[in-house]
PDB file as gemmi writes it, atoms N, CA and C in Angstrom:
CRYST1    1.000    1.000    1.000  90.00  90.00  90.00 P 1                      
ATOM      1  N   UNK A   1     -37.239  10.227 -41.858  1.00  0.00           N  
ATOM      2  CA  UNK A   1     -36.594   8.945 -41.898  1.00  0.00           C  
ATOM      3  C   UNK A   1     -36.684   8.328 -40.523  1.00  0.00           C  
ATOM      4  N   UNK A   2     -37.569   6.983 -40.276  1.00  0.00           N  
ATOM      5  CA  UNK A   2     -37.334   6.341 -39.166  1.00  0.00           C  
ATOM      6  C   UNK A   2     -35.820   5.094 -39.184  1.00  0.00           C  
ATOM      7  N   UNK A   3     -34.974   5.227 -38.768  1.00  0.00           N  
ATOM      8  CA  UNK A   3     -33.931   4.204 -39.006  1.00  0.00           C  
ATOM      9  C   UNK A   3     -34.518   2.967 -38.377  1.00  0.00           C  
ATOM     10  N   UNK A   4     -34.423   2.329 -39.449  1.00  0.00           N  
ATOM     11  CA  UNK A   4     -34.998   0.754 -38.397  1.00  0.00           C  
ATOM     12  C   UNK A   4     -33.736  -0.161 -38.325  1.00  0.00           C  
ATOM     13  N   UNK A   5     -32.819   0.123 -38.773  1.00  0.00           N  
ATOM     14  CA  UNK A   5     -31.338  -0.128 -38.959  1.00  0.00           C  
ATOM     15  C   UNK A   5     -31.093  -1.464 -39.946  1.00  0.00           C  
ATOM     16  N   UNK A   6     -30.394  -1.942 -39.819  1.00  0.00           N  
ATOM     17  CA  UNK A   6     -29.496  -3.302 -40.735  1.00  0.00           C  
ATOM     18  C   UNK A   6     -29.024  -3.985 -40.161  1.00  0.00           C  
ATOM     19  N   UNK A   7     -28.661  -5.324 -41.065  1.00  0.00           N  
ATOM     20  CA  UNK A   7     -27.961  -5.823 -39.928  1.00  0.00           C  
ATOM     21  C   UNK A   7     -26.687  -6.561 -40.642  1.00  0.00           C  
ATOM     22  N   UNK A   8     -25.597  -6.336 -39.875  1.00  0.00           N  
ATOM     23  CA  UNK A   8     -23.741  -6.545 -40.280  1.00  0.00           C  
ATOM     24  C   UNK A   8     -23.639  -8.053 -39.087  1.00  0.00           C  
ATOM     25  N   UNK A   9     -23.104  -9.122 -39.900  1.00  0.00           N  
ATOM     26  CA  UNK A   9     -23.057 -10.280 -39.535  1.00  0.00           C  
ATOM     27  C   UNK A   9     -24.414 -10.893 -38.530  1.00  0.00           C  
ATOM     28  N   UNK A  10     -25.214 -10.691 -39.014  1.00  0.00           N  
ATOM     29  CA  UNK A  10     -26.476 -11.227 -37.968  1.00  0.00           C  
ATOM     30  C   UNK A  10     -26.650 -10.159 -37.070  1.00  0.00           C  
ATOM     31  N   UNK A  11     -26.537  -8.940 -36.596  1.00  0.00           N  
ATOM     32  CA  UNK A  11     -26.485  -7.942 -35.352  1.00  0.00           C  
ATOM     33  C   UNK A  11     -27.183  -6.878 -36.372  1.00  0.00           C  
ATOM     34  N   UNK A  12     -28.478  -6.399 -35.552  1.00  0.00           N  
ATOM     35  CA  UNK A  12     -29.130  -5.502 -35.734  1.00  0.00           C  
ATOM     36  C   UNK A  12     -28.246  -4.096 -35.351  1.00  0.00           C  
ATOM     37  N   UNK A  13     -27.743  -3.389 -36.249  1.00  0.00           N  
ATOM     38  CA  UNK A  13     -27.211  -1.843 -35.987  1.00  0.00           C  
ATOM     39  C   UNK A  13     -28.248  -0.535 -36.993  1.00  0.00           C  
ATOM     40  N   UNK A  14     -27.822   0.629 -35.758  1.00  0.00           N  
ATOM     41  CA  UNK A  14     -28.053   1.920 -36.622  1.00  0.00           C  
ATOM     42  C   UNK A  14     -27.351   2.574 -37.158  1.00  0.00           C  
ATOM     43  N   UNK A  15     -27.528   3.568 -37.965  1.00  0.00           N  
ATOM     44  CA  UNK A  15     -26.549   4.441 -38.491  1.00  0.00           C  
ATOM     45  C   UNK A  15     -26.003   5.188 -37.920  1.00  0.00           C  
ATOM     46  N   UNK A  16     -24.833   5.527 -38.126  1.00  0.00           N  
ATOM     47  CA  UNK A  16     -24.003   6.391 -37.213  1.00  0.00           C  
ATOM     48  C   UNK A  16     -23.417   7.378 -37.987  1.00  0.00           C  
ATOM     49  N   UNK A  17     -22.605   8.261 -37.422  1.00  0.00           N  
ATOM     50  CA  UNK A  17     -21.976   9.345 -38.304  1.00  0.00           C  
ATOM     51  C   UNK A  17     -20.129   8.878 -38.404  1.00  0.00           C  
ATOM     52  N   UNK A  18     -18.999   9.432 -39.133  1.00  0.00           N  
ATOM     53  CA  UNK A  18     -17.855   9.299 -39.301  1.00  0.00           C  
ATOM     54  C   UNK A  18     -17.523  10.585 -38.693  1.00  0.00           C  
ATOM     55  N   UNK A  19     -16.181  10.181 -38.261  1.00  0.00           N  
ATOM     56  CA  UNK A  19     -15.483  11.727 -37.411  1.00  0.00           C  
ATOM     57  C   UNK A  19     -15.722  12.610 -38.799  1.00  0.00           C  
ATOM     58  N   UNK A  20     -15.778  13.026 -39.835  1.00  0.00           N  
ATOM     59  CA  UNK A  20     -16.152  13.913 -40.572  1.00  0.00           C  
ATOM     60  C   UNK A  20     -17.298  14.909 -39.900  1.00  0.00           C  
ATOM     61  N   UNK A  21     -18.649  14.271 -39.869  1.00  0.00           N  
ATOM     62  CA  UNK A  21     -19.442  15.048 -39.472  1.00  0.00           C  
ATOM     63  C   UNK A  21     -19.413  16.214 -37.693  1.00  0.00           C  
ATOM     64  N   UNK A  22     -18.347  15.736 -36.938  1.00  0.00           N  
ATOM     65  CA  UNK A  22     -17.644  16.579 -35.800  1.00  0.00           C  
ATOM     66  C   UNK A  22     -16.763  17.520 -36.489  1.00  0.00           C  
ATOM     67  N   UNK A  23     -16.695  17.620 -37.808  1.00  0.00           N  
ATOM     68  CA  UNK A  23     -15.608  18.910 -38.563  1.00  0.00           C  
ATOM     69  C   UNK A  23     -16.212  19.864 -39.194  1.00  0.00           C  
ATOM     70  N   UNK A  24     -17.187  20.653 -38.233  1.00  0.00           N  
ATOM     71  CA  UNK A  24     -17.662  21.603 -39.347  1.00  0.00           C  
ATOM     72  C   UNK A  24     -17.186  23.003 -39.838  1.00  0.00           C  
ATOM     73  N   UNK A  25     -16.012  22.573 -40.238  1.00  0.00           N  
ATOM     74  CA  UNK A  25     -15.179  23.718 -41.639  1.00  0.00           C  
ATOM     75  C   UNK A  25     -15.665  22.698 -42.287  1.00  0.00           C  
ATOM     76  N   UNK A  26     -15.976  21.434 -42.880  1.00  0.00           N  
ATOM     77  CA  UNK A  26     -16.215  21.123 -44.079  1.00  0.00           C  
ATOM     78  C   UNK A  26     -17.598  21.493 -44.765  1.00  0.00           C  
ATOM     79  N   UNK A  27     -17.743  21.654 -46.204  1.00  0.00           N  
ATOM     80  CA  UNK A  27     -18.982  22.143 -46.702  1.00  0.00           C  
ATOM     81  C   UNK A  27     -19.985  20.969 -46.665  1.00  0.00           C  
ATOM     82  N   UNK A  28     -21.158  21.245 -46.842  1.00  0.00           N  
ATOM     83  CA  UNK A  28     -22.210  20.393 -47.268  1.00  0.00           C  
ATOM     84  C   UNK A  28     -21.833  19.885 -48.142  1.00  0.00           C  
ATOM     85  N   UNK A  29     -21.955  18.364 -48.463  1.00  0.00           N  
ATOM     86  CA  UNK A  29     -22.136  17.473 -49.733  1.00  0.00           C  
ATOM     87  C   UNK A  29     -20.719  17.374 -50.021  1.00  0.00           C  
ATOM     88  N   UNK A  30     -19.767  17.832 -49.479  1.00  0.00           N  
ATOM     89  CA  UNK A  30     -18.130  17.243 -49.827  1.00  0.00           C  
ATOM     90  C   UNK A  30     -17.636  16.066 -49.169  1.00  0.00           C  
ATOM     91  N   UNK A  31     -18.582  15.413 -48.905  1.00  0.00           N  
ATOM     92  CA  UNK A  31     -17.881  14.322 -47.773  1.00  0.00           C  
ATOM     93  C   UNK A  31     -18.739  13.151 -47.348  1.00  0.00           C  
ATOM     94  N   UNK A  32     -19.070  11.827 -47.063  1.00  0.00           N  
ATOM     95  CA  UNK A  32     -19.777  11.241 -46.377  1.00  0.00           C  
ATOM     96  C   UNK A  32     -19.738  11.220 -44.958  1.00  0.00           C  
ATOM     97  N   UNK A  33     -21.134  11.929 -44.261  1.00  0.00           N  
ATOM     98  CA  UNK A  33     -21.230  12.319 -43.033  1.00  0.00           C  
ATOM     99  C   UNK A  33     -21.429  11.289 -42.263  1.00  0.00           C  
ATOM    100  N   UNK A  34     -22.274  10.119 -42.942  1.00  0.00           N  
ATOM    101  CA  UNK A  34     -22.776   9.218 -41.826  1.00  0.00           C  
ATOM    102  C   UNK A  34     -22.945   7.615 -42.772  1.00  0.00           C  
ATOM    103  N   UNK A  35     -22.739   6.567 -42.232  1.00  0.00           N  
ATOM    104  CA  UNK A  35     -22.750   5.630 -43.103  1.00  0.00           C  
ATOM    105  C   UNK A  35     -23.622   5.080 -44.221  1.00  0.00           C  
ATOM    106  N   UNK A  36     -24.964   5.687 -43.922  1.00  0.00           N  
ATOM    107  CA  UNK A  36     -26.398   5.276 -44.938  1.00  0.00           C  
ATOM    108  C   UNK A  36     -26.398   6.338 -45.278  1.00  0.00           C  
ATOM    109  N   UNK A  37     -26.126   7.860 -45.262  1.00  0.00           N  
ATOM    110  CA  UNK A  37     -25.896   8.715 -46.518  1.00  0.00           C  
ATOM    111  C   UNK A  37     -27.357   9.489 -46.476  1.00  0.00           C  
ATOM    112  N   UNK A  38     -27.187  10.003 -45.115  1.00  0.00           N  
ATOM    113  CA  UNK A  38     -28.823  10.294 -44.938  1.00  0.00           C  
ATOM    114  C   UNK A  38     -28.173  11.960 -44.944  1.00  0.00           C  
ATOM    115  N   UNK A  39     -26.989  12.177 -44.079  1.00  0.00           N  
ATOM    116  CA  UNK A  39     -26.944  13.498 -43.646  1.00  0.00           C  
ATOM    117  C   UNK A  39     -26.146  14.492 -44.930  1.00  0.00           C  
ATOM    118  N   UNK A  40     -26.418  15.230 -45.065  1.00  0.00           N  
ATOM    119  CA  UNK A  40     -25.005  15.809 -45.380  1.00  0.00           C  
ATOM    120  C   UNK A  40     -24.390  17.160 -45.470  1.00  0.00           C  
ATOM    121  N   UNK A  41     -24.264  17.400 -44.232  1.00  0.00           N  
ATOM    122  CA  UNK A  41     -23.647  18.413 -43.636  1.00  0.00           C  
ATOM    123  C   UNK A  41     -23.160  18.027 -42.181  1.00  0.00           C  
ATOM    124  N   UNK A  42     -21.902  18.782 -41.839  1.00  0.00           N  
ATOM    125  CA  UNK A  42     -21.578  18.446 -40.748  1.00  0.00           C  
ATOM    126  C   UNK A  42     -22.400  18.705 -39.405  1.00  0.00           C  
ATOM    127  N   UNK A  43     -22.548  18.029 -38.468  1.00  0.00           N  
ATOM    128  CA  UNK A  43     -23.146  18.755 -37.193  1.00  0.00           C  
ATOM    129  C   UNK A  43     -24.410  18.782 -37.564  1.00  0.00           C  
ATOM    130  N   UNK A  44     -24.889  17.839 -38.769  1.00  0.00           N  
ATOM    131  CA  UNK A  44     -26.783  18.281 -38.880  1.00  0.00           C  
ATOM    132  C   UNK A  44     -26.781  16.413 -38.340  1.00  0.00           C  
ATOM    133  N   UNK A  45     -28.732  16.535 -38.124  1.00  0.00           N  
ATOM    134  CA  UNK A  45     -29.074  15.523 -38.187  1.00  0.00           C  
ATOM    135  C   UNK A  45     -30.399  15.105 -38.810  1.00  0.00           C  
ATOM    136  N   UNK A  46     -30.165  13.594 -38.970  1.00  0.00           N  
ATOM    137  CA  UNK A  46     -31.189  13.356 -40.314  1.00  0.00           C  
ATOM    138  C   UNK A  46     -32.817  13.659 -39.325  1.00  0.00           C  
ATOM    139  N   UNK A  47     -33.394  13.520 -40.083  1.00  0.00           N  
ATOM    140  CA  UNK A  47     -35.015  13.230 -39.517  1.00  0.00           C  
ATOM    141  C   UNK A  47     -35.043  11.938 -38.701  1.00  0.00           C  
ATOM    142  N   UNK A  48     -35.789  12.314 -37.293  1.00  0.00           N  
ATOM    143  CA  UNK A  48     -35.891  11.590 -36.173  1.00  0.00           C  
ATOM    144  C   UNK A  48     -34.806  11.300 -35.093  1.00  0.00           C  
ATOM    145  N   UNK A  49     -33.774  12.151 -35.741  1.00  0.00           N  
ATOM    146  CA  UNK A  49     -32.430  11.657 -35.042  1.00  0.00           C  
ATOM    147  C   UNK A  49     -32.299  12.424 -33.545  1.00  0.00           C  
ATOM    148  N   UNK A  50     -30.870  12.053 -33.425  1.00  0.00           N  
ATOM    149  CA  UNK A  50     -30.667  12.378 -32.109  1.00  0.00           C  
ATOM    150  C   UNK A  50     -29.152  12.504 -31.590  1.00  0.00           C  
ATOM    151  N   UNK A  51     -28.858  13.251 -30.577  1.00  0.00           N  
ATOM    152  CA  UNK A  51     -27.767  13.353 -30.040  1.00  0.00           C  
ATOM    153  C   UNK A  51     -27.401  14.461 -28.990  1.00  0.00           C  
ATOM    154  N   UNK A  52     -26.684  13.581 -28.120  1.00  0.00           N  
ATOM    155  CA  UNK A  52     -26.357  14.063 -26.592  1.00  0.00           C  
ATOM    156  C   UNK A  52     -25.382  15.277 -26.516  1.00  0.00           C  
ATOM    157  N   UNK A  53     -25.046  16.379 -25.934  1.00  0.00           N  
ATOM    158  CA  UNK A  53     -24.566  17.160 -25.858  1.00  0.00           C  
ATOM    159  C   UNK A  53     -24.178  17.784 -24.694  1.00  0.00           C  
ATOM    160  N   UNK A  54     -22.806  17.915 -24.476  1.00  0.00           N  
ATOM    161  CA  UNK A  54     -22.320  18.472 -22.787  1.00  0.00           C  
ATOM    162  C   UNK A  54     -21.856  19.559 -22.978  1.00  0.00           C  
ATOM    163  N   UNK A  55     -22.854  20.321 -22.526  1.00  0.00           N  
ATOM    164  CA  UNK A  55     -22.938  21.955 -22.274  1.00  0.00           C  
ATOM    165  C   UNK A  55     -22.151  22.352 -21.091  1.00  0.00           C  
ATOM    166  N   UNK A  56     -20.530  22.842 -21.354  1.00  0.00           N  
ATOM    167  CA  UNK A  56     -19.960  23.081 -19.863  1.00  0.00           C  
ATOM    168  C   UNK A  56     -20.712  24.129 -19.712  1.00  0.00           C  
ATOM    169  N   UNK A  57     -19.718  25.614 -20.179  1.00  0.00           N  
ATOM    170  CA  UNK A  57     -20.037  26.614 -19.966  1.00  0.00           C  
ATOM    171  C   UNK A  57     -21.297  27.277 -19.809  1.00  0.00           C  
ATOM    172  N   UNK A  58     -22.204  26.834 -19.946  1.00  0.00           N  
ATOM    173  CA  UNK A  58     -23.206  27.711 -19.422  1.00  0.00           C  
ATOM    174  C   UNK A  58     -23.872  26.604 -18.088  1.00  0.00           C  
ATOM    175  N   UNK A  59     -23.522  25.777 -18.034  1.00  0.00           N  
ATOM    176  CA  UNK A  59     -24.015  24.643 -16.919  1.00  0.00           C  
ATOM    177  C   UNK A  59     -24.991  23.975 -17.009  1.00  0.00           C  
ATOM    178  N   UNK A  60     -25.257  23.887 -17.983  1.00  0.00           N  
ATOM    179  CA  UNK A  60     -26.605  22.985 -18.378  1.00  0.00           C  
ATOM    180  C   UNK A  60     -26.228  21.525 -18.058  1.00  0.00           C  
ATOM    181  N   UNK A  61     -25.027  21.147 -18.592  1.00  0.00           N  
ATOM    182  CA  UNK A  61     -24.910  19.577 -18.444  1.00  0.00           C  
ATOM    183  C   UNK A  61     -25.300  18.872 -19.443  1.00  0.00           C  
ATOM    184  N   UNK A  62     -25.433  18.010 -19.314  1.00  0.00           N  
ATOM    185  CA  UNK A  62     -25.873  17.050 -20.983  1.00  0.00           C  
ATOM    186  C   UNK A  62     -26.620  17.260 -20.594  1.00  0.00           C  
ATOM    187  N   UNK A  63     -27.514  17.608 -22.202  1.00  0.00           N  
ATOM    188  CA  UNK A  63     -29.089  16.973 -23.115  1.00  0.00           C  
ATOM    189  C   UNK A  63     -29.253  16.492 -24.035  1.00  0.00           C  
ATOM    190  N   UNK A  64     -30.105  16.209 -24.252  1.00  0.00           N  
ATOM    191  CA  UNK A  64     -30.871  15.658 -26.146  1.00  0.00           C  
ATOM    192  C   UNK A  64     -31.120  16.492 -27.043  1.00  0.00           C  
ATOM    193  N   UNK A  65     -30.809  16.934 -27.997  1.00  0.00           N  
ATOM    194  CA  UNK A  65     -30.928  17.255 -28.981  1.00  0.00           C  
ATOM    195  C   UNK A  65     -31.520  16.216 -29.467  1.00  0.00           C  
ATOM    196  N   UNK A  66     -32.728  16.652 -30.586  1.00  0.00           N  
ATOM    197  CA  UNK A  66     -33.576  15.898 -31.119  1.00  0.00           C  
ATOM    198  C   UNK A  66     -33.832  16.603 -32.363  1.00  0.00           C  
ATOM    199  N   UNK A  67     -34.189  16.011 -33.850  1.00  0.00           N  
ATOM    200  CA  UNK A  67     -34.628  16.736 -35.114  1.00  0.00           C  
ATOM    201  C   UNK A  67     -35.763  15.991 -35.471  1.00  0.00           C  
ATOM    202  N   UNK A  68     -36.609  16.887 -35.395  1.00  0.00           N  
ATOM    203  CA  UNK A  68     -38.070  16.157 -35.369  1.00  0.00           C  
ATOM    204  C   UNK A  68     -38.508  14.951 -36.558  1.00  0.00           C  
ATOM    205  N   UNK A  69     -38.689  14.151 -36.534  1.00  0.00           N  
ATOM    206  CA  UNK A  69     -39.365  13.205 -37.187  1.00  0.00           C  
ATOM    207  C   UNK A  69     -40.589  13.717 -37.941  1.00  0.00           C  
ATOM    208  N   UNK A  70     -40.425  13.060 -39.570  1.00  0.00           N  
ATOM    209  CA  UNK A  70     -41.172  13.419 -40.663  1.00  0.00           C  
ATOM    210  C   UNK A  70     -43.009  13.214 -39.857  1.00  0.00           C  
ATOM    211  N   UNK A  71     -43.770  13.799 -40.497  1.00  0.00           N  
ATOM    212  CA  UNK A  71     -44.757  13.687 -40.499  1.00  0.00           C  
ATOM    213  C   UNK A  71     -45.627  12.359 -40.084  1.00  0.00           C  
ATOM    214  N   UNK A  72     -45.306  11.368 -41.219  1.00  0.00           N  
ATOM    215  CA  UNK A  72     -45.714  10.249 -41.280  1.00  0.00           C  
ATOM    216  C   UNK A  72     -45.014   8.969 -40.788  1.00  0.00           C  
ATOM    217  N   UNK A  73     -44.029   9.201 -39.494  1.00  0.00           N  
ATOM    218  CA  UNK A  73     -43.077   8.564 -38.959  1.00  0.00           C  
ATOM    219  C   UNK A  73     -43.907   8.114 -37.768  1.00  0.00           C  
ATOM    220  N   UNK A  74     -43.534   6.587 -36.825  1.00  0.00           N  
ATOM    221  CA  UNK A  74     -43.546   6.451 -35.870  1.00  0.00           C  
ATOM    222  C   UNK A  74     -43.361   7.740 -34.494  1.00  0.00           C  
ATOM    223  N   UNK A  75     -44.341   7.633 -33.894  1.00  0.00           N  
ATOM    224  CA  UNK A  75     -44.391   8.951 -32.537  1.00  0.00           C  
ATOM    225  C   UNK A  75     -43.629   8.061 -31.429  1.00  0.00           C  
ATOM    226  N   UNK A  76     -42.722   8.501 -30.907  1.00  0.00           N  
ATOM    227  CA  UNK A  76     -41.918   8.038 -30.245  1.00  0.00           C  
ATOM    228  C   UNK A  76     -41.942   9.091 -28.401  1.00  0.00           C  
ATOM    229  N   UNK A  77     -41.921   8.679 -27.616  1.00  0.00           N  
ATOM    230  CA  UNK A  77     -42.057   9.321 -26.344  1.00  0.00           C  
ATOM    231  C   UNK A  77     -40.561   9.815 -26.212  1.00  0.00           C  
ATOM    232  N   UNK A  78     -40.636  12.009 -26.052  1.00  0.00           N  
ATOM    233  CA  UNK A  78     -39.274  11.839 -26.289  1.00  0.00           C  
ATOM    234  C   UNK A  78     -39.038  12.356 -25.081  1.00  0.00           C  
ATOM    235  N   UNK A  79     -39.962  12.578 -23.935  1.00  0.00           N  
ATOM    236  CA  UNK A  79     -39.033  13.440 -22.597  1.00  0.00           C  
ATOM    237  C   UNK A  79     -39.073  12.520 -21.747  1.00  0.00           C  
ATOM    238  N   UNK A  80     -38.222  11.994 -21.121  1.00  0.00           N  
ATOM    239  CA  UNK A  80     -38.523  10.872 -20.095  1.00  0.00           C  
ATOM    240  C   UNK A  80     -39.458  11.306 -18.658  1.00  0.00           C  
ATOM    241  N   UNK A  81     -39.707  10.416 -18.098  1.00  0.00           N  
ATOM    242  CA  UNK A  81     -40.512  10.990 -17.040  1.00  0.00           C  
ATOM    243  C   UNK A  81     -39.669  11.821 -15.605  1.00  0.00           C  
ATOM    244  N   UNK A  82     -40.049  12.669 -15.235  1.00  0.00           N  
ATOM    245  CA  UNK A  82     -39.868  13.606 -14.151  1.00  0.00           C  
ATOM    246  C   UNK A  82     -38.991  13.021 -12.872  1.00  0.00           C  
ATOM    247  N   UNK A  83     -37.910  13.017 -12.826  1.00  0.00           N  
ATOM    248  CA  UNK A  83     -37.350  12.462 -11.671  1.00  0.00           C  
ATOM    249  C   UNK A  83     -36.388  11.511 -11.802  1.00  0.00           C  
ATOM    250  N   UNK A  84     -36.400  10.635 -12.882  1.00  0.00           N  
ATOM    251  CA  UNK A  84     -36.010   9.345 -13.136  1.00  0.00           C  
ATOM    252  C   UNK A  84     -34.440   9.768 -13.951  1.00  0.00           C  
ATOM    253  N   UNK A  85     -33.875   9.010 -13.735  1.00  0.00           N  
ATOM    254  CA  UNK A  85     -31.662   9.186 -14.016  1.00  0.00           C  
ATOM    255  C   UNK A  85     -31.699  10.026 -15.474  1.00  0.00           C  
ATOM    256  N   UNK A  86     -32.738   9.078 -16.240  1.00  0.00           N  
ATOM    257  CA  UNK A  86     -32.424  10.050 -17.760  1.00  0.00           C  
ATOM    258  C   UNK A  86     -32.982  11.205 -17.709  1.00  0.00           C  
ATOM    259  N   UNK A  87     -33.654  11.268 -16.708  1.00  0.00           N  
ATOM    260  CA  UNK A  87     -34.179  12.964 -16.956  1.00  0.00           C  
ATOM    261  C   UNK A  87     -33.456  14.215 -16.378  1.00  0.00           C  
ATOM    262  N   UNK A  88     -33.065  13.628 -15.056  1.00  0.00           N  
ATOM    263  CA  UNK A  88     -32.075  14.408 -14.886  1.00  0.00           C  
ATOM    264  C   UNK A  88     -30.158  14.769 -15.618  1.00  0.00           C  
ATOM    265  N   UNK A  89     -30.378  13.511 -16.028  1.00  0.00           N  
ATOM    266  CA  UNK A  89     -28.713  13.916 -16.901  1.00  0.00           C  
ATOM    267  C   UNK A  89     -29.484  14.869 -18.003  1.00  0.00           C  
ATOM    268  N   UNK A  90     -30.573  15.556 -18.304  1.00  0.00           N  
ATOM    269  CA  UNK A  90     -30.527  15.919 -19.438  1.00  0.00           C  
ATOM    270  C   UNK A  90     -30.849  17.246 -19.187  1.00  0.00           C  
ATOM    271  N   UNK A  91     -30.360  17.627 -17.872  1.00  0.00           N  
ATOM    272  CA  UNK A  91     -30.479  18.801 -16.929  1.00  0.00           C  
ATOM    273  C   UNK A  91     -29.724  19.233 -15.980  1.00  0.00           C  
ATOM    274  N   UNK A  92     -29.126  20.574 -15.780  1.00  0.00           N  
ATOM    275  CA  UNK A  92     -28.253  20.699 -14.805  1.00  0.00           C  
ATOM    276  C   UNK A  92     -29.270  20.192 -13.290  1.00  0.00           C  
ATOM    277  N   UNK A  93     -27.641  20.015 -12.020  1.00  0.00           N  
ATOM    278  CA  UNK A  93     -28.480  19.471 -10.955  1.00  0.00           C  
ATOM    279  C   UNK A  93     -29.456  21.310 -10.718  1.00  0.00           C  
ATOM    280  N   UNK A  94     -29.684  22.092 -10.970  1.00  0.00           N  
ATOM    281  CA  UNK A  94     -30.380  23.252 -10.389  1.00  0.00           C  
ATOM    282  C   UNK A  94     -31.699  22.868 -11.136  1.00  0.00           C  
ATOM    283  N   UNK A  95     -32.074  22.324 -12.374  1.00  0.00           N  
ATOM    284  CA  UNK A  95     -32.979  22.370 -12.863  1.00  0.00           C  
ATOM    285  C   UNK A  95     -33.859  20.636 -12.540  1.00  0.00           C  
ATOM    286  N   UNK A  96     -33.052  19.918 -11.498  1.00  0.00           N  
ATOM    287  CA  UNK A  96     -33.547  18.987 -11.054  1.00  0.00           C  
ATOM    288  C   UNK A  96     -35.251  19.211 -10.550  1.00  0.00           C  
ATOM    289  N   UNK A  97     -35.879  18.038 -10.978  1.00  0.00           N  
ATOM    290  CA  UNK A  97     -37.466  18.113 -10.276  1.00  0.00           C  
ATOM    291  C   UNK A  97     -37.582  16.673  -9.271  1.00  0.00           C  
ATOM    292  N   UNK A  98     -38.339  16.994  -8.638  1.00  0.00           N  
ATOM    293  CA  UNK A  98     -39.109  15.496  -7.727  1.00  0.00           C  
ATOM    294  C   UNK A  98     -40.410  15.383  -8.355  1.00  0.00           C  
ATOM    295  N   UNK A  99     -40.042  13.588  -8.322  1.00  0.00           N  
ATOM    296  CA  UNK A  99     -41.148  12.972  -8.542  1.00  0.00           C  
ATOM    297  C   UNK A  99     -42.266  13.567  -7.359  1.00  0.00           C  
ATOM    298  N   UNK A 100     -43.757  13.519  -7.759  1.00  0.00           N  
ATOM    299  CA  UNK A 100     -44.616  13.374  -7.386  1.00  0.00           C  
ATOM    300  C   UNK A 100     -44.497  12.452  -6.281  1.00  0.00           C  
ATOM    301  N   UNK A 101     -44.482  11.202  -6.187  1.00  0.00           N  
ATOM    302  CA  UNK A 101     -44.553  10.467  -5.540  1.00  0.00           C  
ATOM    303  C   UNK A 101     -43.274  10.470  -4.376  1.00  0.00           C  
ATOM    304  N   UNK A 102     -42.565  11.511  -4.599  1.00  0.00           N  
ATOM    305  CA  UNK A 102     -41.084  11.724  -3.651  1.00  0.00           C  
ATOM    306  C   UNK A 102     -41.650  12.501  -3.007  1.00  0.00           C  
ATOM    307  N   UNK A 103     -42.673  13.711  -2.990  1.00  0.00           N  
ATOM    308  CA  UNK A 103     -42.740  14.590  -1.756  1.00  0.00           C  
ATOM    309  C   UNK A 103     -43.683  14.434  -0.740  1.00  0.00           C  
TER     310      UNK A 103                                                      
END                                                                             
């Protein structure tokens, strides 16, 4: 599934999930996880999706979680480039790199 989203009063939006899908004691298929009815299980995500995650305890720091996109979906660039703000939030500072062009 590529979401190309909808649009609610003239405003292009995507789908999102309901605090349901952050409850996983609930079973699969007892519940609506996300508003277009793509997911259904808690804590999963549909095809192509995505979501950020802050890893205290082991020190990672936020990353991306990503669920790969169907076959026949738009290819989308998913690691940002080496050095640059989004790449490092998606890494503790130990696993920081320099740009090429920094050393």
């Amino acid at each position: 599934m590529d979401d190309q989203g909808y649009q609610i009063n003239g405003v292009k939006v995507s789908d999102f999930v309901y605090p349901s899908w952050f409850e996983g004691f609930r079973e699969p298929g007892s519940t609506q996880f996300d508003h277009r009815k793509h997911i259904n299980a808690p804590l999963k995500l549909a095809p192509g999706g995505y979501c950020s995650v802050l890893d205290i305890p082991s020190g990672l720091g936020w990353y991306q979680v990503n669920e790969p996109a169907p076959e026949n979906a738009r290819i989308r660039k998913l690691e940002p480039s080496i050095g640059t703000r989004r790449e490092r939030r998606m890494r503790s500072r130990q696993q920081w790199r320099r740009r090429v062009s920094d050393r």
